[in-house]
Wavefront OBJ file of the C-alpha trace (Angstrom):
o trace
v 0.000 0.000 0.000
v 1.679 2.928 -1.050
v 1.329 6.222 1.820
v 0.238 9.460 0.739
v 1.732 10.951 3.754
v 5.323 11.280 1.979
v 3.614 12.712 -0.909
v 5.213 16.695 -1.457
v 2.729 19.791 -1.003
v 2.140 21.307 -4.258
v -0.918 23.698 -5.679
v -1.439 20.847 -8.088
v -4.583 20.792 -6.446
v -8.173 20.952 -7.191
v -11.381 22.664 -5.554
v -14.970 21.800 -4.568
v -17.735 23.537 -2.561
v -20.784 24.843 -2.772
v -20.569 28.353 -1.089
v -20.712 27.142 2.783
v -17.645 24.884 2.571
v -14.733 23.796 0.097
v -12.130 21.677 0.192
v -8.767 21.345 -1.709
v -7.578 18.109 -3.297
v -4.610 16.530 -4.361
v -3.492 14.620 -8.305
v -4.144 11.378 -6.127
v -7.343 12.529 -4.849
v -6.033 13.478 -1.004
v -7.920 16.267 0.276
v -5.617 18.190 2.096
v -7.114 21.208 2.648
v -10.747 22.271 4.153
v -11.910 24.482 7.212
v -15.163 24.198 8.792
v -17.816 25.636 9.156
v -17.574 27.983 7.093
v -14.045 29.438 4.507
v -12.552 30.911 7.428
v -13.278 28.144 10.686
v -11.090 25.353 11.764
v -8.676 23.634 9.293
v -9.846 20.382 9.866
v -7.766 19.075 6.546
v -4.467 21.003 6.713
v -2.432 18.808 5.650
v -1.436 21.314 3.212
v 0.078 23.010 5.811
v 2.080 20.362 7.759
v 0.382 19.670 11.118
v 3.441 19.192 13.546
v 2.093 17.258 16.269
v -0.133 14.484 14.850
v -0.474 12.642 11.430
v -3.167 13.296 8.869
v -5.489 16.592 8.319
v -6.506 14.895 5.260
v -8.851 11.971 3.185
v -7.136 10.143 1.452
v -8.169 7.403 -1.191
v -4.940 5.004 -1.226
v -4.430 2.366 -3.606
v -2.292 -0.947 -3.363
v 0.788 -1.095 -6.124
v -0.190 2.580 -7.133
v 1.351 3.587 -10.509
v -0.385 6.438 -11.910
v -2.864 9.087 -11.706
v -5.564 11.293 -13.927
v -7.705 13.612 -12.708
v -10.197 16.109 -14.604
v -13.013 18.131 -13.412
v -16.393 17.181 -14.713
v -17.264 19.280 -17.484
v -18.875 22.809 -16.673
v -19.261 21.873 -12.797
v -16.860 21.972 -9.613
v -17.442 18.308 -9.256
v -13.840 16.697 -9.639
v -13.020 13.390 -11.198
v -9.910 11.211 -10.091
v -8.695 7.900 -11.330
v -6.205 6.317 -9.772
v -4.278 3.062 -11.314
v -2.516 -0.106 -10.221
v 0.176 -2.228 -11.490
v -1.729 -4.871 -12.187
v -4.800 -3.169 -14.065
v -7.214 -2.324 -11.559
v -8.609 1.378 -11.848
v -10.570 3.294 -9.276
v -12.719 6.058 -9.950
v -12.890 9.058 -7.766
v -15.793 11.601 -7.737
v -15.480 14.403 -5.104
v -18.136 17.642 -4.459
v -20.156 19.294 -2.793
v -24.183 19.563 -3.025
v -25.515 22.761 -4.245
v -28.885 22.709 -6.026
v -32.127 24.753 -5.492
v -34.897 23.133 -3.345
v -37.527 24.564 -1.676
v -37.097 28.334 -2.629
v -33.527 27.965 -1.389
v -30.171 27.048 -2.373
v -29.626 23.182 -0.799
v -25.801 23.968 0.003
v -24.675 21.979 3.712
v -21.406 21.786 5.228
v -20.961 18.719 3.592
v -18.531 16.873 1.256
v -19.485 13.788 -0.960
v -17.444 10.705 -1.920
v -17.961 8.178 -4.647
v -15.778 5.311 -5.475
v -16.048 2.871 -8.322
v -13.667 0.158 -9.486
v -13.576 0.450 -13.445
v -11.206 -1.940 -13.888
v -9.507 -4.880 -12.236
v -10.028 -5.804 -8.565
v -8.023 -2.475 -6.657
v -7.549 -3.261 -3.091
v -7.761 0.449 -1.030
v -7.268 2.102 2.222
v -9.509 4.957 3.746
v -7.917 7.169 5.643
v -9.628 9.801 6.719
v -8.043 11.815 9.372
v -9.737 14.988 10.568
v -7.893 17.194 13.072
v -8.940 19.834 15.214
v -7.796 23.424 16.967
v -5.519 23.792 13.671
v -3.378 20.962 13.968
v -3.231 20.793 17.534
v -5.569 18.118 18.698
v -6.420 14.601 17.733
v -10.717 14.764 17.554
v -12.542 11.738 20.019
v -14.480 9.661 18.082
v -17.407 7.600 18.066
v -19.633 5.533 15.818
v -22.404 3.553 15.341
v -23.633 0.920 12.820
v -22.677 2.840 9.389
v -20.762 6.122 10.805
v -18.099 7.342 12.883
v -18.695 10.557 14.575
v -15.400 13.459 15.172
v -15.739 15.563 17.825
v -14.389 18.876 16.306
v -15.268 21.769 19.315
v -18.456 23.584 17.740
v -18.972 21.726 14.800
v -19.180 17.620 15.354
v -18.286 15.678 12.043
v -20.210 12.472 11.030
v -19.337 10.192 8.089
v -21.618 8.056 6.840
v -20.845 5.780 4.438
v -22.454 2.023 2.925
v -18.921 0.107 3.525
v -18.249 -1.326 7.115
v -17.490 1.059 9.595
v -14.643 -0.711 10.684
v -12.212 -0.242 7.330
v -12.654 3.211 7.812
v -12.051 3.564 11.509
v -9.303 1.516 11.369
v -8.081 2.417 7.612
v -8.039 -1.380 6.931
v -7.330 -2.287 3.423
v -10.238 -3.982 1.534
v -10.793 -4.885 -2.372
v -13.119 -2.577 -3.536
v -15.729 -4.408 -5.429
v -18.585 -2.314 -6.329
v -19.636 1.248 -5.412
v -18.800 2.936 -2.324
v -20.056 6.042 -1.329
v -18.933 8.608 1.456
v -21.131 11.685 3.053
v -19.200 13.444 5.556
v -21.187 16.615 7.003
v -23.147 17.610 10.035
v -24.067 15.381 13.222
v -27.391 14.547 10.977
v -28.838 11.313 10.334
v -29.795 10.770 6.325
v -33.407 10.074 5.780
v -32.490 7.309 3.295
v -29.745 5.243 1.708
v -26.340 6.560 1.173
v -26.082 5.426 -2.556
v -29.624 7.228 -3.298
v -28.290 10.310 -1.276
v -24.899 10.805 -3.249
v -26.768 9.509 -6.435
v -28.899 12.156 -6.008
v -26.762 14.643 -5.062
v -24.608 13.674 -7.889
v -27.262 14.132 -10.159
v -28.554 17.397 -8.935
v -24.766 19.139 -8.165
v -24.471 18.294 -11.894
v -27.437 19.557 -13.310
v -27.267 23.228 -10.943
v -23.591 23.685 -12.389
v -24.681 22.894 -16.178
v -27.368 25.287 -15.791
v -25.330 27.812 -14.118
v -22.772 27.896 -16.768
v -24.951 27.395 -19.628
v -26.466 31.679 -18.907
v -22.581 32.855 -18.962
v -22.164 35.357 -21.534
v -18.385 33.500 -22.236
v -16.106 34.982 -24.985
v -15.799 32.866 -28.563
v -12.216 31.775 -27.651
v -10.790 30.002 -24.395
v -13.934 28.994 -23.050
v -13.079 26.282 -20.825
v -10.490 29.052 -19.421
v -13.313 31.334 -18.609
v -15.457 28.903 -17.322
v -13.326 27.084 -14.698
v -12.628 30.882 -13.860
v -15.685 31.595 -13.434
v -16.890 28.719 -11.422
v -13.928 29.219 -9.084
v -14.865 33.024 -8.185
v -18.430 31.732 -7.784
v -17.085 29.135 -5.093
v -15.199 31.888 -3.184
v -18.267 33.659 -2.546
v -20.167 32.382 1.244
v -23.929 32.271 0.517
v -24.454 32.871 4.097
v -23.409 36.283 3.447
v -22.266 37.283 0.923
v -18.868 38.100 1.369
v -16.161 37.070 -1.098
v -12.788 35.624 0.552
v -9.859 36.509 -1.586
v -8.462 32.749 -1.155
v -9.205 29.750 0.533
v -6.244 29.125 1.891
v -3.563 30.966 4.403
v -0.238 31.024 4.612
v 0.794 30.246 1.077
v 4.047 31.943 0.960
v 4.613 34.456 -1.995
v 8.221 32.773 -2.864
v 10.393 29.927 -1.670
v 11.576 30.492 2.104
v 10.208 33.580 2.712
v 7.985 35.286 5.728
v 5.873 36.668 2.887
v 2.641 34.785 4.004
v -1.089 36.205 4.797
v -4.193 34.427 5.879
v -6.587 35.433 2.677
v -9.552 33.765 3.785
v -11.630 36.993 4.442
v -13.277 39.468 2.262
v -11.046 41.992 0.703
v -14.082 45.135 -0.590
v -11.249 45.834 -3.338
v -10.662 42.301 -4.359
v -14.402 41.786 -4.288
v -15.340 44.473 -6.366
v -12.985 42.791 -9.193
v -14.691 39.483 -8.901
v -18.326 41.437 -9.259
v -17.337 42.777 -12.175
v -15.220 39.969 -13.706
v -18.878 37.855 -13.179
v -20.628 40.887 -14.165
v -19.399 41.487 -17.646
v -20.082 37.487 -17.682
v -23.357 37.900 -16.832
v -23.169 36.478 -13.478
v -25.321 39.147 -11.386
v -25.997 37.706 -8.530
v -23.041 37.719 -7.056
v -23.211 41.356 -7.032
v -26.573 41.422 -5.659
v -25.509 39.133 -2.729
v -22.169 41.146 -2.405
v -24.205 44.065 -2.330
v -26.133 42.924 0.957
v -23.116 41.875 2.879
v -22.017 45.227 2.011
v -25.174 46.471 3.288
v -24.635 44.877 7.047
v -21.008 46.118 7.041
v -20.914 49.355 5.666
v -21.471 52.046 8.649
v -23.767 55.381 7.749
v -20.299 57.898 8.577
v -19.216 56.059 5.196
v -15.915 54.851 6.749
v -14.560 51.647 5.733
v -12.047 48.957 6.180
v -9.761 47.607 3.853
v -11.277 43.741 4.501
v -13.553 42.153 7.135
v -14.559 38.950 8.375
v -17.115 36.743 5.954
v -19.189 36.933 9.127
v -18.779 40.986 9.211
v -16.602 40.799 12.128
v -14.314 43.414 11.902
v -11.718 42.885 14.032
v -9.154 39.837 12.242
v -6.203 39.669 14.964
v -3.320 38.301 13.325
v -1.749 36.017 15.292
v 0.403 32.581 14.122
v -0.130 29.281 14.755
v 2.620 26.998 16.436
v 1.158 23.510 15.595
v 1.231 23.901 11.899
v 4.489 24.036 10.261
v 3.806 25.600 7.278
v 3.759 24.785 3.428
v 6.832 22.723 3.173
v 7.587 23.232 6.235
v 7.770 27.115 4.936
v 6.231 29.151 8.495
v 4.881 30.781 9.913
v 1.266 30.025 9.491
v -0.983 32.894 10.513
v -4.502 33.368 11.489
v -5.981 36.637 11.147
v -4.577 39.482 9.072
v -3.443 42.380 10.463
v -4.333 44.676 7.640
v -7.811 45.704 9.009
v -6.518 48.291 10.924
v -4.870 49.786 7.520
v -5.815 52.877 6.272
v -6.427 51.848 2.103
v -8.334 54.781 0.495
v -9.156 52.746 -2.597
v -11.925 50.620 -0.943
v -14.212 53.680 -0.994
v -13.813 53.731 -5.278
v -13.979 49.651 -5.230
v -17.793 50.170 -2.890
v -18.646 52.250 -5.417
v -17.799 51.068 -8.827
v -18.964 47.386 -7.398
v -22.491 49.086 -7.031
v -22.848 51.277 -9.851
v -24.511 48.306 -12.456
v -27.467 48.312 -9.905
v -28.378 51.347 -11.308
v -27.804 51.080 -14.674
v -28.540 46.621 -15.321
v -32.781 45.974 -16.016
v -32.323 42.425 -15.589
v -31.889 43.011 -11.837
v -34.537 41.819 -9.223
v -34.018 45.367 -7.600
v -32.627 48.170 -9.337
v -30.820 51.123 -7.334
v -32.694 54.106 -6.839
v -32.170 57.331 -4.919
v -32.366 55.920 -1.509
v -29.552 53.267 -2.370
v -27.707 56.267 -3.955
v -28.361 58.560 -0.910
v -26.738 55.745 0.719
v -23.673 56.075 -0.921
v -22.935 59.318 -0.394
v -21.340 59.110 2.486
v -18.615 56.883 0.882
v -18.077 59.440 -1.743
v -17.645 61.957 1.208
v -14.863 59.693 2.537
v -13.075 59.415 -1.255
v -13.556 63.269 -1.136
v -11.948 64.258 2.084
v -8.865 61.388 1.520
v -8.083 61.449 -1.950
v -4.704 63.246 -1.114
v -3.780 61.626 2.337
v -0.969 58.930 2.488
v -2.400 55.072 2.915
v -0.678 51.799 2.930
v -1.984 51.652 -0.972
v -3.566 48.594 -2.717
v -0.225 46.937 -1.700
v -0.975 46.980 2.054
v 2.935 48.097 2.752
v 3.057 47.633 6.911
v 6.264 50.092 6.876
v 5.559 53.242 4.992
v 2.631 54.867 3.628
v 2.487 57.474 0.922
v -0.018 59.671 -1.196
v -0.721 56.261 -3.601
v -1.844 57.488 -7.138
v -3.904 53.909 -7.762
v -5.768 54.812 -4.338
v -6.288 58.514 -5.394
v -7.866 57.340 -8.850
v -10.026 54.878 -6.935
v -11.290 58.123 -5.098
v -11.669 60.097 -8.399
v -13.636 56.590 -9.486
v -16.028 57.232 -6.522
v -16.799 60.455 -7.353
v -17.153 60.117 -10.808
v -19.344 56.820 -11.058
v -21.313 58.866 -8.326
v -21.997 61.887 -10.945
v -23.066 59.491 -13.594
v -25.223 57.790 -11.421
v -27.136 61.048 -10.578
v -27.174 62.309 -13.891
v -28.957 58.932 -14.508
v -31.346 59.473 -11.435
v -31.873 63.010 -12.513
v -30.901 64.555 -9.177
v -29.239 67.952 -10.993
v -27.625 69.667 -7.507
v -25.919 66.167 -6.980
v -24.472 65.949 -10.602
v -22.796 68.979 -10.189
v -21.592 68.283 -6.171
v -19.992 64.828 -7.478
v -18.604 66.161 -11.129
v -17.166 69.188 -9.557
v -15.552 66.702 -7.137
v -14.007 64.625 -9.404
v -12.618 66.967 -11.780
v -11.196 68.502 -8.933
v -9.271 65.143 -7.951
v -8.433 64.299 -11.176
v -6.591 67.534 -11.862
v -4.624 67.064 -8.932
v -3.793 63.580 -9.716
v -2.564 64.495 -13.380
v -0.736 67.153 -11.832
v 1.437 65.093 -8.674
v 1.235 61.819 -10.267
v 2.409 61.929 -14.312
v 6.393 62.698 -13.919
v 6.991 65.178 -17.103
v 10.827 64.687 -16.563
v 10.204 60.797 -16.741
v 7.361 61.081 -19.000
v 5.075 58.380 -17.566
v 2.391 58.240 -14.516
v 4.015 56.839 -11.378
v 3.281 55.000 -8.356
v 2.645 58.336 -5.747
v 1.681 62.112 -5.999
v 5.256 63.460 -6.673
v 7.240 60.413 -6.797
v 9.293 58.571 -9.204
v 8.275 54.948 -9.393
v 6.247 52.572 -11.080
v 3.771 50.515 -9.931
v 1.967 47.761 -11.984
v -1.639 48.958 -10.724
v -0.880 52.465 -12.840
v -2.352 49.661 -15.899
v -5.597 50.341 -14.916
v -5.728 53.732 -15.131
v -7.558 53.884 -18.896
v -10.042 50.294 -17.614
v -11.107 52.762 -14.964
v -11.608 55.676 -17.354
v -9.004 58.364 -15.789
v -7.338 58.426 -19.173
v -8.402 56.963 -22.779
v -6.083 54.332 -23.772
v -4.824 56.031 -26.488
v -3.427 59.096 -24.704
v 0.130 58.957 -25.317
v 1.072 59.712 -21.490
v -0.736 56.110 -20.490
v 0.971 54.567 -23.613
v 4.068 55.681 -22.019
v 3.251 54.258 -18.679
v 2.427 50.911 -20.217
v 5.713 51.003 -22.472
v 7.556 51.629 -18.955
v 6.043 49.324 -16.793
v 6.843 46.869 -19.434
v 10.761 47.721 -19.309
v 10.520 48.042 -15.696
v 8.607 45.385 -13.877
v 8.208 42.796 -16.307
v 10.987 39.820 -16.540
v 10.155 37.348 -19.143
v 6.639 36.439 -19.312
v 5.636 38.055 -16.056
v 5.234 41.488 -13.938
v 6.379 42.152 -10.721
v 4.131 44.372 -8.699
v 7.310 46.851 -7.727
v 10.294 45.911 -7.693
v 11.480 48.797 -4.580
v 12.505 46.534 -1.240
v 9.152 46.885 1.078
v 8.527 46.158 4.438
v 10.222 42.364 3.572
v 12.552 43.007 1.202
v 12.968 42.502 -2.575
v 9.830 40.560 -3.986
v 10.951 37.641 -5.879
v 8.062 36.590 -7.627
v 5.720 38.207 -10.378
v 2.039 38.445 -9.157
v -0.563 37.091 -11.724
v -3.163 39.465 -11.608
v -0.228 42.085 -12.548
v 0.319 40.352 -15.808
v -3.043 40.119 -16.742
v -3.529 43.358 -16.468
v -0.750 43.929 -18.337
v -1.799 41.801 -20.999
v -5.153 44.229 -20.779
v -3.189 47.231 -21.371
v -1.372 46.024 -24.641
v -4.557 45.358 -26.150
v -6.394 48.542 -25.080
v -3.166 50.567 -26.760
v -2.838 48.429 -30.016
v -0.438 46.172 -29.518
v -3.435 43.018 -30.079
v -1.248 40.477 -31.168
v 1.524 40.665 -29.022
v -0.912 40.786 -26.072
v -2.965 37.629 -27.296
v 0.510 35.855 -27.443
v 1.631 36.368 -24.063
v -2.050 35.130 -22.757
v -1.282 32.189 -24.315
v 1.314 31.828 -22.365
v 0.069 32.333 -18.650
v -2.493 29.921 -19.724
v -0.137 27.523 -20.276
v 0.991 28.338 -16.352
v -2.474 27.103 -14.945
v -1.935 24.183 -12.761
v -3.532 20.645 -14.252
v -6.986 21.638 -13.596
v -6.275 25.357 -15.034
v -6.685 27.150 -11.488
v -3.810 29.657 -10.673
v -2.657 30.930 -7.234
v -1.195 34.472 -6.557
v 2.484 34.064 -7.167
v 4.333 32.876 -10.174
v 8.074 31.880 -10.222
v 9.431 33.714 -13.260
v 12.351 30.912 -14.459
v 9.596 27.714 -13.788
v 6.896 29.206 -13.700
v 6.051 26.701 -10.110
v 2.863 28.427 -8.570
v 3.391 30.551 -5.221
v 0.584 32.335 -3.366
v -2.628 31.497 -1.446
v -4.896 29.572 -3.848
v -6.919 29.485 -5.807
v -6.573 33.573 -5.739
v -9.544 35.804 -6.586
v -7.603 38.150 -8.381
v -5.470 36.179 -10.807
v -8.870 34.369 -12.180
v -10.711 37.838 -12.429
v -7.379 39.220 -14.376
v -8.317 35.547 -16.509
v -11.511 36.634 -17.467
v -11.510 40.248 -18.021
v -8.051 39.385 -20.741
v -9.729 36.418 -22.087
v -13.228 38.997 -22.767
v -11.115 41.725 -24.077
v -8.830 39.098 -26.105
v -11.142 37.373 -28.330
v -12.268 37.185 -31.619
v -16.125 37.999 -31.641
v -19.053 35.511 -31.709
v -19.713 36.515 -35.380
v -16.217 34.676 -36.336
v -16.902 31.506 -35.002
v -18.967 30.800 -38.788
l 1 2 3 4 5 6 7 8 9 10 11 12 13 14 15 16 17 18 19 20 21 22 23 24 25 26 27 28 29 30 31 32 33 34 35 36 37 38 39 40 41 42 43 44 45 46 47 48 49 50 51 52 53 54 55 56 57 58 59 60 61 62 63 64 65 66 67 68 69 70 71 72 73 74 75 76 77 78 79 80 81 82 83 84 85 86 87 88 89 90 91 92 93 94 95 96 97 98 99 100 101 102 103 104 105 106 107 108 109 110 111 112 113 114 115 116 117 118 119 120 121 122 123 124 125 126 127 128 129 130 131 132 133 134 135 136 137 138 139 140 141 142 143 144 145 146 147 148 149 150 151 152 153 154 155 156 157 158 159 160 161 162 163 164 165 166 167 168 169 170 171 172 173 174 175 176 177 178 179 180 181 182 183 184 185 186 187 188 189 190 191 192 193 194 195 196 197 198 199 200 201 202 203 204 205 206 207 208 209 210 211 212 213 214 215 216 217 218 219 220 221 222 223 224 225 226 227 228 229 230 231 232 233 234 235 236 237 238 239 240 241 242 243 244 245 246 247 248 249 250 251 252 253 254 255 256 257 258 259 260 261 262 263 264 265 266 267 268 269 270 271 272 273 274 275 276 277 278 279 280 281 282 283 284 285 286 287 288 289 290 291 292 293 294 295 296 297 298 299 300 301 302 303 304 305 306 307 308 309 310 311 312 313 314 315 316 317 318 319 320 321 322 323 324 325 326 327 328 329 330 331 332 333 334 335 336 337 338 339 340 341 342 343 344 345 346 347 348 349 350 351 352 353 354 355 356 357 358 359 360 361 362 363 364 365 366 367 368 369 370 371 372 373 374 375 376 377 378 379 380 381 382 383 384 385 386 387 388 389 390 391 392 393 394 395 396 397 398 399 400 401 402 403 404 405 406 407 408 409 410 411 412 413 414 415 416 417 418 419 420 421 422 423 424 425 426 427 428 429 430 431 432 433 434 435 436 437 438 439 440 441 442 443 444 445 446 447 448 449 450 451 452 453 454 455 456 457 458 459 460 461 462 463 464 465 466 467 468 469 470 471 472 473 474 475 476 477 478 479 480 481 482 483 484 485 486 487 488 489 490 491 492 493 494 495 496 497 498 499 500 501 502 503 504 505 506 507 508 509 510 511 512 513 514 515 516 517 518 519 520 521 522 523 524 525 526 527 528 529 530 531 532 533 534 535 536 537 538 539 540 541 542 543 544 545 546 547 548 549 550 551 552 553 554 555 556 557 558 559 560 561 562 563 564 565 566 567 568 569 570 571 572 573 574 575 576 577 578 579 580 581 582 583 584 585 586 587 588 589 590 591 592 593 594 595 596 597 598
């Protein structure tokens, strides 16, 4: 029996959920990681991380004389298929999700992950281990059991698995020959109301069908569909249905590089990251994510107009960053931390992100409840806050923890709030407030043009009166500050290109920070320079190096924050909001139209 427990952490891995829980899993169908109850609870699979004091934090599927593995997600769903293969010809299938479907006016979406096994081939003798732990690595969970489950006592949330093969293989991870169909619910303390083969088949069956249908209304681009899709379906799974917030990873810790301290827990809701993902799924045709963003905005957002930089998916809004001991870290790369520390940054961009993530409301027909002038009296008080710190130093978009500076990104994301504001009345007809929020804007966008493009260099650059470059000065012509083909942003992009890109791939900065030098290019920055090419002409040159990143999406085509520029090895929490949002929005702007395809 070969032992996944030697097996080395990679983000070769895969993910399933349903919008209350999701998991990670391995090429040989380990899940390794998976917190409950919700994104941002206990770890009980971190085995990604290397638990320290016991064995396990994982589910793993482990076949006898293992020689090889495939593994493929089931097309247009997040339902994940595995085989694994013997030396001697037996084959075991793998298929790994969680429910989602609509049932009773509701979305049918538990704390609960689904196992089937079938042998296709041969007679494959397997082990179950499934190994829950508990307090992040620190504690070994009781257990008990009955006829067809075992019970694990995680504190707050108790764990049953039920399954139709003898309690006893599991328990004890005895090997058996796996001879027909075995099936695996693991989820609340619950009793099922009927077989476990009719549950999963069911739940098979009706996972499948909700993700079909889902993806079948996506407005997707003629070419690199299946890129767009898995995108797509990812960002959808990194939104909690409880709430509504959007977590900018599922994982923590995840360090940026190879060896370095340069790791954040991302599990928490990021209003600038979030505001990408609505309108990455927006321009997809995805609305209700907005429109569920939009309420957990709604419980967070206090009527001064002041907001954080991130807050917890259950609007908590203190996240003390602490780490933990009892997890060493991935590959052994610590420290792991819980919390993150940057809530208690001032970022003066989140006030542009509320804003620009709300402004289809007004403007899209198709929604259930289109913004009028109480929702925009409502956000008013944000523009007041874009207003009044448009020209004050923040940590920026970067979250720097050692130095904070007059950010030009973070002034134009005020400018954006006060612009988007002044359409938005013109569109209401509310005449004093066009002129309140145009006046406003002009006025920040003169000072911006004035601080933050460098005549002596001849480009924009990173803060009001500096002299660097920063890869988020891309975006200045997608947000509308500039057209694209003003020659002082084509100068920018022409820079940032000598600058901060190496090979394939852009560094953020490339200034020492807080940490040092970074060492790896972030994704999201190379998509959106990718974007910029295109919007200034250069099409085909842009379309080339897409083709490229693609071909840097793990296995399953999911991408983390971080790539290494020489190998191109994936670095970063995962899978990262930001990099699949960057995906989408190159793939839609990429593309050959629909009218091509005959």
């Amino acid at each position: 029996m070969t032992s996944t427990d030697t097996l080395p952490a990679s983000l070769e891995l895969g993910l399933i959920g349903n919008g209350s829980v999701a998991a990670l899993v391995d090429p040989h169908a380990r899940i390794v990681w998976g917190c409950v109850p919700a994104f941002d609870g206990d770890p009980v699979f971190c085995g990604l991380l290397s638990p320290r004091e016991h064995q396990g934090g994982d589910w793993a599927i482990e076949l006898e004389n293992f020689v090889s593995a495939e593994q493929s997600y089931i097309s247009n769903t997040a339902m994940l298929r595995t085989v694994l293969r013997d030396a001697n010809g037996g084959e075991v299938e793998i298929v790994d999700f969680a429910p989602r479907w609509h049932q009773n006016d509701r979305f049918y979406r538990p704390v609960m992950l689904v196992r089937r096994l079938r042998p296709i081939a041969g007679t494959p003798r397997i082990r179950v281990h499934l190994r829950p732990l508990a307090e992040y690595g620190s504690v070994k969970p009781e257990i008990t059991w009955g006829s067809n489950h075992i019970r694990y006592l995680i504190p707050e949330f108790t764990l049953r698995m039920t399954s139709d093969i003898p309690v006893r293989l599991v328990r004890d991870a005895l090997p058996f020959v796996l001879d027909r169909d075995a099936h695996f619910v693991l989820g609340p303390d619950e009793t099922l109301t009927q077989s476990v083969a009719g549950f999963v088949r069911n739940a098979e069956e009706q996972t499948h069908t909700y993700w079909r249908n889902w993806v079948r209304n996506l407005s997707i681009p003629l070419e690199w569909q299946e890129a767009v899709i898995r995108s797509a379906i990812t960002l959808k799974l990194c939104q909690y249905d409880e709430t509504g917030a959007i977590v900018a990873a599922m994982t923590t810790s995840i360090p940026e590089a190879a060896n370095t301290v340069r790791n954040w827990d991302y599990r928490y809701c990021w209003l600038r990251d979030s505001a990408f993902v609505v309108r990455a799924l927006n321009r997809l045709g995805a609305t209700r994510t907005m429109e569920e963003y939009l309420r957990y905005l709604a419980n967070i957002a206090p009527e001064s107009g002041e907001l954080q930089p991130l807050y917890g998916i259950g609007y908590e809004r203190q996240l003390a960053e602490s780490e933990v001991e009892s997890l060493a870290g991935y590959r052994g790369m610590g420290p792991v931390r819980r919390g993150n520390l940057a809530w208690l940054q001032k970022q003066h961009d989140v006030y542009g992100s509320v804003v620009l993530a709300t402004t289809q409301l007004f403007f899209d027909t198709r929604l259930a409840r289109v913004g009028d002038e109480s929702v925009f009296t409502r956000l008013e008080p944000v523009g007041e806050q874009a207003y009044a710190l448009h020209d004050r130093p923040d940590a920026g978009l970067w979250e720097f923890r050692g130095r904070e500076e007059v950010h030009t990104y973070s002034s134009v994301m005020c400018w954006a709030a006060c612009d988007r504001l002044a359409r938005i009345a013109v569109h209401l007809r509310l005449a004093p407030q066009v002129q309140l929020w145009r006046q406003r804007a002009d006025e920040i966008h003169a000072r911006i043009v004035a601080h933050a493009y460098n005549e002596e260099l001849g480009y924009f650059v990173e803060s009001l009166d500096g002299n660097r470059l920063d890869a988020s000065l891309l975006l200045l012509a997608d947000l509308g500050f500039v057209k694209p083909e003003d020659p002082r942003f084509v100068r920018t992009v022409e820079a940032i290109g000598k600058g901060l890109k190496r090979g394939d791939a852009l560094f953020r900065y490339v200034m020492p920070d807080d940490f040092g030098a970074p060492e790896t290019s972030f994704t999201i920055c190379t998509f959106w320079y990718i974007d910029a090419l295109a919007s200034i002409g250069r099409h085909e040159e842009a379309r080339s190096l897409f083709e490229r990143i693609l071909a840097r999406r793990n296995h399953l085509g999911l991408l983390s924050e971080d790539l290494e520029f020489g190998g191109g090895e994936a670095w970063g929490n995962f899978p990262q909001t930001y990099s699949h949002v960057g995906l989408i929005n190159a793939a839609m702007r990429l593309s050959r139209p629909w009218q091509d395809a005959a």
